[in-house]
C-alpha positions as CSV (number, residue, x, y, z in Angstrom):
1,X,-75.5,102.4,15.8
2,X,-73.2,104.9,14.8
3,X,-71.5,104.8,18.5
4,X,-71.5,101.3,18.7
5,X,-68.9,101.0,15.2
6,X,-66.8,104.0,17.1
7,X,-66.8,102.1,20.1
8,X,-65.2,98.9,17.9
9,X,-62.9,100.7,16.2
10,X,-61.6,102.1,19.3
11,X,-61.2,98.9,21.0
12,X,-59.3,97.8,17.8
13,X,-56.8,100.6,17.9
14,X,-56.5,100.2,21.6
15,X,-55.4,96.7,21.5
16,X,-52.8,97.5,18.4
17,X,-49.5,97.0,19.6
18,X,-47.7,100.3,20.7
19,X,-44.3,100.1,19.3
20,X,-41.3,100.5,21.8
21,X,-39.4,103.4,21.6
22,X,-36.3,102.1,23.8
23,X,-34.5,99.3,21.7
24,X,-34.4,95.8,23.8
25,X,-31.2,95.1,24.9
26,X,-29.1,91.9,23.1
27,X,-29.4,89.1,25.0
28,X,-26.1,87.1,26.0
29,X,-25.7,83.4,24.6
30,X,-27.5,81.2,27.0
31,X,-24.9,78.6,29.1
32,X,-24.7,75.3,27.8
33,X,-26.0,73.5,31.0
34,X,-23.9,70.8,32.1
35,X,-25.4,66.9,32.1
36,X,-26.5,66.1,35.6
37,X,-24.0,63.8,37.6
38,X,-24.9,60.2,37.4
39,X,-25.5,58.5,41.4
40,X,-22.1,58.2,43.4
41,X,-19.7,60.1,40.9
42,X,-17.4,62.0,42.0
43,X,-17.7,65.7,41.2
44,X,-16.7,67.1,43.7
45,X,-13.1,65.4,43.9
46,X,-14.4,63.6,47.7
47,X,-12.7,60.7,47.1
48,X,-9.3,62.6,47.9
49,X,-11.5,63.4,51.6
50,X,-12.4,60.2,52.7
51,X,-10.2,60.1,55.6
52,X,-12.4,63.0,57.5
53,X,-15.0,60.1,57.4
54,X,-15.1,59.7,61.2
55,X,-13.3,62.6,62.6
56,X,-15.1,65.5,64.5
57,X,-16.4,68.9,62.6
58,X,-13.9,70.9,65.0
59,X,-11.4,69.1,63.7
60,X,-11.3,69.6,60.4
61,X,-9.3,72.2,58.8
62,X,-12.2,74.2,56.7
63,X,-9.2,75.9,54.5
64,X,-7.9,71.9,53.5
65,X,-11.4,71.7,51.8
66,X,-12.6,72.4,48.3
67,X,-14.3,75.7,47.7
68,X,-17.6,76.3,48.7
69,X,-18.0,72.8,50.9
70,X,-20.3,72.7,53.3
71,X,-20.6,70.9,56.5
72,X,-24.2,69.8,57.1
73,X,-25.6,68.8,60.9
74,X,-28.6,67.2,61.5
75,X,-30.5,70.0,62.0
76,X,-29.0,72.2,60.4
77,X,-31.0,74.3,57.3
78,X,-29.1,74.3,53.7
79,X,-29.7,75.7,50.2
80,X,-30.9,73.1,48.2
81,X,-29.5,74.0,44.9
82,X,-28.1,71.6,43.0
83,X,-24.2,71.9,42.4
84,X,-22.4,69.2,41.3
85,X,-19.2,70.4,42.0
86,X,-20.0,71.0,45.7
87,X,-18.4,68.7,48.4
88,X,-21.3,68.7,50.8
89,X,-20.3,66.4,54.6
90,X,-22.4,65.6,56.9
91,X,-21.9,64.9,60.5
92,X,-23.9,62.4,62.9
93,X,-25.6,64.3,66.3
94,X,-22.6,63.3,68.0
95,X,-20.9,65.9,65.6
96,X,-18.8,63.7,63.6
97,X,-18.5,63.7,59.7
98,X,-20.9,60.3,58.9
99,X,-20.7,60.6,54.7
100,X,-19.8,63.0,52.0
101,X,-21.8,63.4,48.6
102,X,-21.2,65.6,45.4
103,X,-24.4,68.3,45.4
């Protein structure tokens, strides 16, 4: 019996919390998110890119477009993070720009 009691009160101790000897770092202020982008606005400023609707990938001047746009073929493999502010084009298999969206 008088093991049994030990063996609790062991088990008891062993599950008290240890207390840390290395202070936690402060955590920085989270990011306000920003609200998602409502179907067909313009985040991404395409409007001022319409005119590459049409014209081949090899034509267009990658340094003319806004940072971090992507040019998306039909088979090609993308990241599909969600960034609101990205101009994202995407070309037909004849390797033409077909539509742009804001993602």
């Amino acid at each position: 019996m008088k093991w049994l009691a030990l063996l609790i009160l062991a088990a008891a101790f062993g599950c008290a919390p240890v207390p840390s000897a290395i202070p936690e770092a402060p955590t920085a202020p989270a990011e306000t998110p920003s609200p998602p982008a409502q179907q067909g606005e313009d985040t991404c400023g395409m409007a001022q890119h319409q005119s590459l609707i049409g014209k081949r990938e090899s034509e267009i001047d990658r340094a003319a477009l806004p940072p971090g746009a992507r040019i998306i073929c039909p088979q090609c493999m993308v990241t599909q993070d969600f960034r609101p502010n990205r101009l994202n084009l995407f070309t037909s298999t004849e390797g033409r720009v077909a539509s742009m969206r804001c993602f």
